[in-house]
KOLBA-362707 format. One record per residue (C-alpha): y, z, x; residue in three letters. Coordinates in steps of 0.5 Angstrom, whole numbers. Example, Ala and Ser with C-alpha at 12.3 -4.5 7.8 and 13.67 -1.06 7.14 Angstrom:
<sites>
<site c2="-9" c3="16" c1="25" type="Ala"/>
<site c2="-2" c3="14" c1="27" type="Ser"/>
</sites>
This chain:
<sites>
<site c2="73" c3="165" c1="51" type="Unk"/>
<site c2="68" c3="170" c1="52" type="Unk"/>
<site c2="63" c3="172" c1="49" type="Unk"/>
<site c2="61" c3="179" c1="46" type="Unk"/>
<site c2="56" c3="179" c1="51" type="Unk"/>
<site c2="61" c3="178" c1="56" type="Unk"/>
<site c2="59" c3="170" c1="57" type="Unk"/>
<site c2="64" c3="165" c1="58" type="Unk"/>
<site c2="62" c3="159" c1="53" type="Unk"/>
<site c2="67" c3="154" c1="57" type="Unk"/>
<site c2="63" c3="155" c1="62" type="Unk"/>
<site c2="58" c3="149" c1="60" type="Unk"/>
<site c2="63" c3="145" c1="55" type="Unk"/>
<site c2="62" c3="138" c1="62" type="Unk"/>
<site c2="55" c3="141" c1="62" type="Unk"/>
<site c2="50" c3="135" c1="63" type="Unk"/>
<site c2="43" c3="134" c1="61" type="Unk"/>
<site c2="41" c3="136" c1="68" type="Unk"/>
<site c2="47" c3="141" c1="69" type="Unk"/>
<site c2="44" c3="146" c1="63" type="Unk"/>
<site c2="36" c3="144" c1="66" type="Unk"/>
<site c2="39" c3="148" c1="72" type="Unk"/>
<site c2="43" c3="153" c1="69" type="Unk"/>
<site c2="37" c3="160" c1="69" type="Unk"/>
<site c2="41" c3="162" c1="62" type="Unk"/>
<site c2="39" c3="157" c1="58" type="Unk"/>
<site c2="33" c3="156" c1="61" type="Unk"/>
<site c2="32" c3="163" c1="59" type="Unk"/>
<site c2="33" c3="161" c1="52" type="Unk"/>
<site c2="29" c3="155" c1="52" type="Unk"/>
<site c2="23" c3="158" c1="53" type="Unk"/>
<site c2="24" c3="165" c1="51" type="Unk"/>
<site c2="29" c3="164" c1="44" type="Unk"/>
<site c2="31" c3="171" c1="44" type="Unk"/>
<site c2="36" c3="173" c1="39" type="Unk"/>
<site c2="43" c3="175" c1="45" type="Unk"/>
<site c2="41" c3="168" c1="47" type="Unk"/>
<site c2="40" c3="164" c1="41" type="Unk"/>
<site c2="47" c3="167" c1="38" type="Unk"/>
<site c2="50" c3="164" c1="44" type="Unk"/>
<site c2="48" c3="157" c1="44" type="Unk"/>
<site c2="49" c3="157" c1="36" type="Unk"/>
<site c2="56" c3="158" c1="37" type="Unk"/>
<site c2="56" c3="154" c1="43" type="Unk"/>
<site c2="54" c3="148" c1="39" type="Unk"/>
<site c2="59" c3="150" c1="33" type="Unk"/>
<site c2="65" c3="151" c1="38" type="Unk"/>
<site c2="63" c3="144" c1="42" type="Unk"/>
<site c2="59" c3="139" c1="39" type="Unk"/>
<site c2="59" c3="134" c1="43" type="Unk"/>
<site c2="54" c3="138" c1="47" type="Unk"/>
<site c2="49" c3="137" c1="42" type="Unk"/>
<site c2="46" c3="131" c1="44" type="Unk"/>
<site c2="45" c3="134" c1="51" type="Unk"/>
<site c2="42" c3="140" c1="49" type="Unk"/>
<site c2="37" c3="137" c1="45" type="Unk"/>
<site c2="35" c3="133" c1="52" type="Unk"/>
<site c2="35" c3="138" c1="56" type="Unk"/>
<site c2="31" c3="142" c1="51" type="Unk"/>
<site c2="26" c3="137" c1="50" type="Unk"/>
<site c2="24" c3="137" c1="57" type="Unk"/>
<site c2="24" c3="144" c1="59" type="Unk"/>
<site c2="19" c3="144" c1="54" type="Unk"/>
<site c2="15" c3="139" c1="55" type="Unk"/>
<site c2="15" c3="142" c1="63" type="Unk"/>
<site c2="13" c3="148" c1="61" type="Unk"/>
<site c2="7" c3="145" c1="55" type="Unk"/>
<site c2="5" c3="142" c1="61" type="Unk"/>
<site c2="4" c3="149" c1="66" type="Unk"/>
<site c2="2" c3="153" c1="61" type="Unk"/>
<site c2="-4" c3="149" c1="58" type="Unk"/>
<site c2="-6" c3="145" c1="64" type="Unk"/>
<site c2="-5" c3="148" c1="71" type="Unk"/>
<site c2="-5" c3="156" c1="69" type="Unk"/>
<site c2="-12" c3="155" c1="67" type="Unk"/>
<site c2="-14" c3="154" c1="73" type="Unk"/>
<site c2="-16" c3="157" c1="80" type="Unk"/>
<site c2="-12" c3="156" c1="87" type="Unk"/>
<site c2="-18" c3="152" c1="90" type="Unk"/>
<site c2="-18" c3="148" c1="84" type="Unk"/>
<site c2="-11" c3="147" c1="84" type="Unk"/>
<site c2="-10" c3="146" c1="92" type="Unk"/>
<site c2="-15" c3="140" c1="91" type="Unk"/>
<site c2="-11" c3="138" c1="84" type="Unk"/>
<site c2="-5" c3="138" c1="88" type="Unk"/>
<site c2="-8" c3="133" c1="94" type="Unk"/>
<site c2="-10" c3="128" c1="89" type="Unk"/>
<site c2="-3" c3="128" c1="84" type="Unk"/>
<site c2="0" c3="127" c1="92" type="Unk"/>
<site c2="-3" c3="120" c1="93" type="Unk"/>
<site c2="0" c3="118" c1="87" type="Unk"/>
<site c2="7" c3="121" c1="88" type="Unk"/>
<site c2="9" c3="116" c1="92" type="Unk"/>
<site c2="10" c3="111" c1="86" type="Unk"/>
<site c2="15" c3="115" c1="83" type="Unk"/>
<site c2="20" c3="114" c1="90" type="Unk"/>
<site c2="23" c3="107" c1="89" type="Unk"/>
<site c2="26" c3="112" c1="82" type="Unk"/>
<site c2="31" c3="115" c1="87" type="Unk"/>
<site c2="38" c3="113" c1="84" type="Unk"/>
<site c2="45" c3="116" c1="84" type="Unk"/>
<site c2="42" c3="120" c1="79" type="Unk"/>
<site c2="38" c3="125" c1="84" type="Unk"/>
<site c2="37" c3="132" c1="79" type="Unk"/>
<site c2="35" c3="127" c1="72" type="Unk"/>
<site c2="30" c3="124" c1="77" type="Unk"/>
<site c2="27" c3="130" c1="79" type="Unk"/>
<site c2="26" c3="133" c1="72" type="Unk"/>
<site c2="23" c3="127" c1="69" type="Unk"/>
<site c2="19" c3="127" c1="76" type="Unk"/>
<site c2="17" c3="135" c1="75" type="Unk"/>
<site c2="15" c3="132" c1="69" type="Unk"/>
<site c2="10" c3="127" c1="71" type="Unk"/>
<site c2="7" c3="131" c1="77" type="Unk"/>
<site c2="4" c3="137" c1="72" type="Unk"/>
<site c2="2" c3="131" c1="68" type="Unk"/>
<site c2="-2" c3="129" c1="73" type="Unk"/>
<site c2="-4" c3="136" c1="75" type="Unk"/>
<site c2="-5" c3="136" c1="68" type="Unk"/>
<site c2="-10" c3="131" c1="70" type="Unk"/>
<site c2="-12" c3="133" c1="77" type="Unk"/>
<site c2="-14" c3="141" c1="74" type="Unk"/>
<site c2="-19" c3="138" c1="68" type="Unk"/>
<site c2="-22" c3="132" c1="73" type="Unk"/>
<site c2="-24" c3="138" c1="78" type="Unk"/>
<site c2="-26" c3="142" c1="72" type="Unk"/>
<site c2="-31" c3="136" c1="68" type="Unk"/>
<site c2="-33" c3="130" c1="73" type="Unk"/>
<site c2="-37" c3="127" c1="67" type="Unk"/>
<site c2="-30" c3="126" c1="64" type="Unk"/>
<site c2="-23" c3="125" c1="65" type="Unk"/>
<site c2="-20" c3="125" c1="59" type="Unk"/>
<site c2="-14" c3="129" c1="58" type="Unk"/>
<site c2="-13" c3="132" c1="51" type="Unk"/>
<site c2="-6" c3="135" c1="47" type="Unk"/>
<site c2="-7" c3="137" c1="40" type="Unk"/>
<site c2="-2" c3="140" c1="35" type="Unk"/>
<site c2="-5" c3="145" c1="29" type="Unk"/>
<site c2="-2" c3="147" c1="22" type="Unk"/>
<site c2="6" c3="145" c1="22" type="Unk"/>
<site c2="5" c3="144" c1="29" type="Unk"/>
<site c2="10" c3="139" c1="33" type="Unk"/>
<site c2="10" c3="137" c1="40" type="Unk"/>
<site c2="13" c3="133" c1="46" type="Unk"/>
<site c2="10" c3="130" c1="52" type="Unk"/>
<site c2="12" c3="125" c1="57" type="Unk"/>
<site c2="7" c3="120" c1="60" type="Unk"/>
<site c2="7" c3="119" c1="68" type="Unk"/>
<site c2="11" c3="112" c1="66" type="Unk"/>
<site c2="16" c3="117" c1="64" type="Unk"/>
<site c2="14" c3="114" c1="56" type="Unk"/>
<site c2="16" c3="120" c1="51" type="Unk"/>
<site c2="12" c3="121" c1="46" type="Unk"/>
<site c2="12" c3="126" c1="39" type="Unk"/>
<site c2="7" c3="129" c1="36" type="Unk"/>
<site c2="8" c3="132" c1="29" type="Unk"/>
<site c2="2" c3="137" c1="25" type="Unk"/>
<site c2="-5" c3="137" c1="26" type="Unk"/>
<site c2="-5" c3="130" c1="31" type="Unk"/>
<site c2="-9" c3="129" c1="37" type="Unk"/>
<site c2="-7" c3="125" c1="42" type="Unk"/>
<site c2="-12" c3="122" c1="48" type="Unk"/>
<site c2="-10" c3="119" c1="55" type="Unk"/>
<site c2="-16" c3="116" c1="59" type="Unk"/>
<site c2="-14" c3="119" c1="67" type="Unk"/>
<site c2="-18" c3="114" c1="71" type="Unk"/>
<site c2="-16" c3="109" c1="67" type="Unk"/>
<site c2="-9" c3="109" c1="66" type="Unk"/>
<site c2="-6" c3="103" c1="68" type="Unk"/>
<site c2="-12" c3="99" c1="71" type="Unk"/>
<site c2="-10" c3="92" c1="70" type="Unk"/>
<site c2="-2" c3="93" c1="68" type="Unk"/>
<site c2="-5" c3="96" c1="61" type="Unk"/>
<site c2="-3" c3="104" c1="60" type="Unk"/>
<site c2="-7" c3="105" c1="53" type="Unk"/>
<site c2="-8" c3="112" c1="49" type="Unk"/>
<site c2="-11" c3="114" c1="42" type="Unk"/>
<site c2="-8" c3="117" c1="37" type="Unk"/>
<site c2="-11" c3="122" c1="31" type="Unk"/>
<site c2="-6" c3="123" c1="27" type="Unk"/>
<site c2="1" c3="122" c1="27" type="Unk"/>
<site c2="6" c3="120" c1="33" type="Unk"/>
<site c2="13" c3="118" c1="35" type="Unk"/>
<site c2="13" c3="114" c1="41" type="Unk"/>
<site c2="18" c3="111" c1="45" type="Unk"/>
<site c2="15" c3="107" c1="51" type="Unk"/>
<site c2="19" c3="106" c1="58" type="Unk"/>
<site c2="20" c3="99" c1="59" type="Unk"/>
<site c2="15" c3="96" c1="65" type="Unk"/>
<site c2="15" c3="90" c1="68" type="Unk"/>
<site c2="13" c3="84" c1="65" type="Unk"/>
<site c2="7" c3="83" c1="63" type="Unk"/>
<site c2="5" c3="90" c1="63" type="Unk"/>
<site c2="2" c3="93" c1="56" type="Unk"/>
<site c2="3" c3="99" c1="52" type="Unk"/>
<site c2="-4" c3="100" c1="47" type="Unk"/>
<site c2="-4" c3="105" c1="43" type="Unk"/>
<site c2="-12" c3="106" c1="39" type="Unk"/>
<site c2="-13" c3="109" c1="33" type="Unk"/>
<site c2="-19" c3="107" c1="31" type="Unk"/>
<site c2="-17" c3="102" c1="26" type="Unk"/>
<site c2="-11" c3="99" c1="28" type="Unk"/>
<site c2="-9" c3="97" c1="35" type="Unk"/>
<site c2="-2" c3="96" c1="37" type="Unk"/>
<site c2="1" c3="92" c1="43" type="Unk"/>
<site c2="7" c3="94" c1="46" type="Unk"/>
<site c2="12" c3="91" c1="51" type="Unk"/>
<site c2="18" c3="97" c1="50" type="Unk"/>
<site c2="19" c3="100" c1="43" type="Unk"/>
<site c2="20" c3="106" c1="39" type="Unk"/>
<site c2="15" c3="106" c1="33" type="Unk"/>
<site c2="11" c3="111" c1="28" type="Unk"/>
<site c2="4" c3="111" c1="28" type="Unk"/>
<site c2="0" c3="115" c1="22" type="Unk"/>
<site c2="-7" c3="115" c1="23" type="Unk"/>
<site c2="-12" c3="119" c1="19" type="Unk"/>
<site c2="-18" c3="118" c1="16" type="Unk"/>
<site c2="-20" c3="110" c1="14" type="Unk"/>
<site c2="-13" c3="109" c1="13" type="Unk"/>
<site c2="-7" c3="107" c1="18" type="Unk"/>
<site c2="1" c3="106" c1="18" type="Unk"/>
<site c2="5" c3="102" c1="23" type="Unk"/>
<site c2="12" c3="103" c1="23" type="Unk"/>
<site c2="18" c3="99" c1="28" type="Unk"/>
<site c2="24" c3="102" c1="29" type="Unk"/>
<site c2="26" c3="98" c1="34" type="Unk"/>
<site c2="24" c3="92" c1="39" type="Unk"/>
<site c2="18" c3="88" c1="38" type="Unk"/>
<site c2="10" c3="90" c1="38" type="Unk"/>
<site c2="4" c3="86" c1="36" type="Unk"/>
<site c2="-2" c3="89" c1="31" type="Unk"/>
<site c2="-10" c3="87" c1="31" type="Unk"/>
<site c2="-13" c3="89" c1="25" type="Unk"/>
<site c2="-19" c3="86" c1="23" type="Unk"/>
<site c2="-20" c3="80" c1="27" type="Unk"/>
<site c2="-12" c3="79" c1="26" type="Unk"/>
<site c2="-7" c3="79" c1="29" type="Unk"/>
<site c2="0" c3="81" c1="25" type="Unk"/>
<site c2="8" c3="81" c1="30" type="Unk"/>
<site c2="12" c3="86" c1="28" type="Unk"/>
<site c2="19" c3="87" c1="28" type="Unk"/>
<site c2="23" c3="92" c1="26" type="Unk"/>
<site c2="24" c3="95" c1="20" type="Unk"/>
<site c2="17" c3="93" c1="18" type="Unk"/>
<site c2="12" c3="97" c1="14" type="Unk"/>
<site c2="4" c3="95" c1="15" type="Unk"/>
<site c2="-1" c3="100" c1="12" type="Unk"/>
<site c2="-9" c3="98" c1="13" type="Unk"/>
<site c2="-15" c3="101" c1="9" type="Unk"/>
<site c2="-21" c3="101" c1="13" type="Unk"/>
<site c2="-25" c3="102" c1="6" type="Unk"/>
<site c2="-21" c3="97" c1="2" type="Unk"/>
<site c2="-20" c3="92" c1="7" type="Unk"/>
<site c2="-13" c3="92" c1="6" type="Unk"/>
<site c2="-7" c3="89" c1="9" type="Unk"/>
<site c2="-1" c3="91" c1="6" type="Unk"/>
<site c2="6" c3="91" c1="8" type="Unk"/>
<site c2="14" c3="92" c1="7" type="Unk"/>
<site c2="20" c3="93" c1="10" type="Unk"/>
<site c2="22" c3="101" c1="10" type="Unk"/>
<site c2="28" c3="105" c1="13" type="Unk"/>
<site c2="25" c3="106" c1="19" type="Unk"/>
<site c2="29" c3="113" c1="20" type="Unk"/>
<site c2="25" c3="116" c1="13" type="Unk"/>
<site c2="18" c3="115" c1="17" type="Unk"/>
<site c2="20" c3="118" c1="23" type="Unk"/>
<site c2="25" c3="124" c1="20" type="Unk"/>
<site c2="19" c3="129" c1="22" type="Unk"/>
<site c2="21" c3="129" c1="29" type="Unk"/>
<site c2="28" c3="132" c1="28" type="Unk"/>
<site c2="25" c3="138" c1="23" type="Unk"/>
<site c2="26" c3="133" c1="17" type="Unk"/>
<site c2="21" c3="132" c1="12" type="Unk"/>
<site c2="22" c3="125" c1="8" type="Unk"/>
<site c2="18" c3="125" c1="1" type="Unk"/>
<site c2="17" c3="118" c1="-2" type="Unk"/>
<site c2="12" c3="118" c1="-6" type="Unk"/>
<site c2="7" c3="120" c1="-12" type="Unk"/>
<site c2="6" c3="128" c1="-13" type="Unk"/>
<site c2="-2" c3="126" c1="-12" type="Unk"/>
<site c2="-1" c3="123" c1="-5" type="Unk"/>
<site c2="4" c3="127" c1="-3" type="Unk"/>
<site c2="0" c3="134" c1="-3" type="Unk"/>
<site c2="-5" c3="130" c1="1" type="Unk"/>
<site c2="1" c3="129" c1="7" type="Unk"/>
<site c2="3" c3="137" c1="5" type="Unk"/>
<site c2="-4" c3="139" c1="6" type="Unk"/>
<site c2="-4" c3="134" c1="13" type="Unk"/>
<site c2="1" c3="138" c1="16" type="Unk"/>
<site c2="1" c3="145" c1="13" type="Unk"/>
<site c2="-7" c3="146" c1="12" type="Unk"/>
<site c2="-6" c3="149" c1="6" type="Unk"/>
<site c2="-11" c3="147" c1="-1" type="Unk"/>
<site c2="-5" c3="144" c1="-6" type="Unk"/>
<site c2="-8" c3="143" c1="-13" type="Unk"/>
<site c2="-5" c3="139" c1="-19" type="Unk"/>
<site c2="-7" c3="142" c1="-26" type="Unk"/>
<site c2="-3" c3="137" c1="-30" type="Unk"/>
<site c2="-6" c3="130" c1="-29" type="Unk"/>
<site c2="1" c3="127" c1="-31" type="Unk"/>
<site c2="4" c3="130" c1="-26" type="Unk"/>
<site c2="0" c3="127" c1="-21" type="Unk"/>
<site c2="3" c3="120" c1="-21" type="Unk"/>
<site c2="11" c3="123" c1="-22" type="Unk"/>
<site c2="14" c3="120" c1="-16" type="Unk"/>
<site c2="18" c3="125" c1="-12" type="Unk"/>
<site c2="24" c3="125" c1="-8" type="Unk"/>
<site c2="27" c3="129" c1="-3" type="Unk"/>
<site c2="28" c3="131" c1="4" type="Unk"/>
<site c2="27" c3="138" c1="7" type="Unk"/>
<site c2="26" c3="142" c1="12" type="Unk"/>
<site c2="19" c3="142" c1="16" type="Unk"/>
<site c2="18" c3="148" c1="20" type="Unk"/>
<site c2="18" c3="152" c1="12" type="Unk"/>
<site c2="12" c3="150" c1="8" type="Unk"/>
<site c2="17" c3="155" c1="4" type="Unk"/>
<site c2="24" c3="153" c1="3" type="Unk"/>
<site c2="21" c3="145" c1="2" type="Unk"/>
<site c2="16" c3="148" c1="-5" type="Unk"/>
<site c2="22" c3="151" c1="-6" type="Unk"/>
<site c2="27" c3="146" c1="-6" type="Unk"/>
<site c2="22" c3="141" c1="-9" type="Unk"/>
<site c2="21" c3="146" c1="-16" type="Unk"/>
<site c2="30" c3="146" c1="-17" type="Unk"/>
<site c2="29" c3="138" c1="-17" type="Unk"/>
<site c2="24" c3="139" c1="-21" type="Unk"/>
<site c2="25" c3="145" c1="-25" type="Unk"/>
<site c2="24" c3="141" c1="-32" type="Unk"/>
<site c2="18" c3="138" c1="-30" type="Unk"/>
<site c2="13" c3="142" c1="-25" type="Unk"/>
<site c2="12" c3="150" c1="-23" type="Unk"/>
<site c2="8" c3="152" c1="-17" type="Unk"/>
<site c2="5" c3="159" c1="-17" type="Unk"/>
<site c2="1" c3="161" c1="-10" type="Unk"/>
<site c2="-5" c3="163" c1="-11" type="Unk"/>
<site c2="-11" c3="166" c1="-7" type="Unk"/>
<site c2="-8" c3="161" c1="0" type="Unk"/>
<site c2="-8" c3="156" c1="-5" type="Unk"/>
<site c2="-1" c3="152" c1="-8" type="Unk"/>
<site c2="-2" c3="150" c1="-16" type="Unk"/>
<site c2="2" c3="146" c1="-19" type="Unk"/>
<site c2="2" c3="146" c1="-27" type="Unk"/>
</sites>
């Protein structure tokens, strides 16, 4: 079965994961997306989905590869770079033990966490007061990334996260902070070995786990999709499991907490956006992600509850879902970079 461009789509149909990273014509439409390319692997996904799961896996971390080259390891010169390279060398030797059957896998996720630490080597040579390496998402912005211990991380809009270098794993603890919104899915260590995420006013612990962390401003959310993390918040400590929801206000004191569908709190990793709540709080999370002023006109629209679920790459398509719902109710004009409501 050929293609109009004379590709042969059976071709991949038993591709793996490791199959598609080392295939030049789906890394070409990876990193380039042109529309012969992206023509072809849309209808190669409809034809076999089956694939889906794999493609997703493998585009994931090419771009996460190749996020790493382009921010970190082309900004610096080649003296700086061999001497970036001597020192993530003496590091590598902790990845060997890794080797399995699986030998390609493990070369990618190695190539991952080699420019990881070239990431680290680049901006230690540039700054000897700091080895503080920093990955920042803009205005409808996500991000992935994977961290040396090969623990994958999502960044959604507007957030920040901040890995100490020369302080990863010092005394079995990898620690990181986060401003703003993340997914993480931690890579399981030997017991003992701690993962800490700060992020100002919540601190979690965690042993191996996926969870969703929001933290802006004074306020901060938590929520366990799978396995076991441990919470200090205020001088105490609260056990979380999964399906549990805790919020804390820094200005307010507050503790609160619920069980939740995990899957609505973590949908924007998938491109998905999950509205639950009043109009008030959810224009304040649309201006988080979209960096777009929103204003309510009609004060008893303010605490409507909405919901919906919408695209999240096209601010567009989700206003214009959210006026059909709500046709009877809410209009939304655009106005001088502004979305009003009246």
């Amino acid at each position: 079965m050929q293609t109009s461009n004379g590709m042969d789509i059976r071709k991949y149909e038993m591709f793996t994961v490791e199959d598609f990273m080392e295939e030049e014509y789906f890394r070409h439409w990876v990193l380039e997306n042109d529309f012969e390319t992206n023509t072809f692997w849309s209808k190669f996904i409809q034809i076999y989905p089956k694939q889906s799961k794999s493609i997703q896996e493998a585009k994931k971390m090419l771009q996460s590869i190749h996020g790493h080259f382009e921010s970190e390891f082309n900004e610096i010169s080649k003296d700086r770079a061999k001497k970036s390279f001597q020192n993530v060398s003496k590091k590598m030797t902790q990845f060997t033990s890794v080797v399995s059957k699986r030998r390609k896998m493990w070369k990618w996720s190695l190539a991952a966490s080699v420019l990881f630490l070239i990431g680290i080597g680049s901006f230690f040579f540039q700054s000897n007061e700091s080895t503080l390496l920093t990955y920042s998402t803009g205005n409808g912005q996500r991000m992935t990334l994977f961290l040396p211990d090969f623990t994958e991380v999502q960044l959604n809009a507007n957030s920040t996260l901040f890995v100490d270098a020369e302080k990863w794993e010092s005394e079995n603890v990898r620690v990181v902070r986060l401003e703003g919104e993340g997914f993480f899915d931690v890579a399981k260590k030997v017991e003992g070995t701690k993962f800490i995420v700060h992020t100002g006013e919540v601190d979690v612990s965690v042993l191996g786990t996926q969870f969703n962390v929001w933290a802006r401003g004074e306020k901060a959310e938590v929520v366990l999709e799978e396995g076991k993390i441990e919470l200090a918040i205020a001088n105490q400590k609260i056990a979380m499991r999964p399906g549990d929801f805790i919020s804390y206000s820094k200005s307010k004191k507050k503790i609160e907490s619920k069980k939740v569908t995990p899957s609505d709190y973590s949908a924007w990793k998938d491109g998905i956006v999950v509205l639950n709540d009043n109009l008030s709080e959810i224009t304040k999370e649309l201006e988080t992600i979209y960096g777009v002023e929103f204003t309510i006109k009609n004060e008893k629209l303010k605490n409507r509850q909405i919901q919906l679920s919408a695209p999240a790459d096209s601010l567009d398509q989700l206003l214009e879902i959210l006026e059909v719902m709500y046709s009877e109710e809410i209009n939304i004009q655009k106005k001088d970079g502004q979305v009003i409501l009246y």
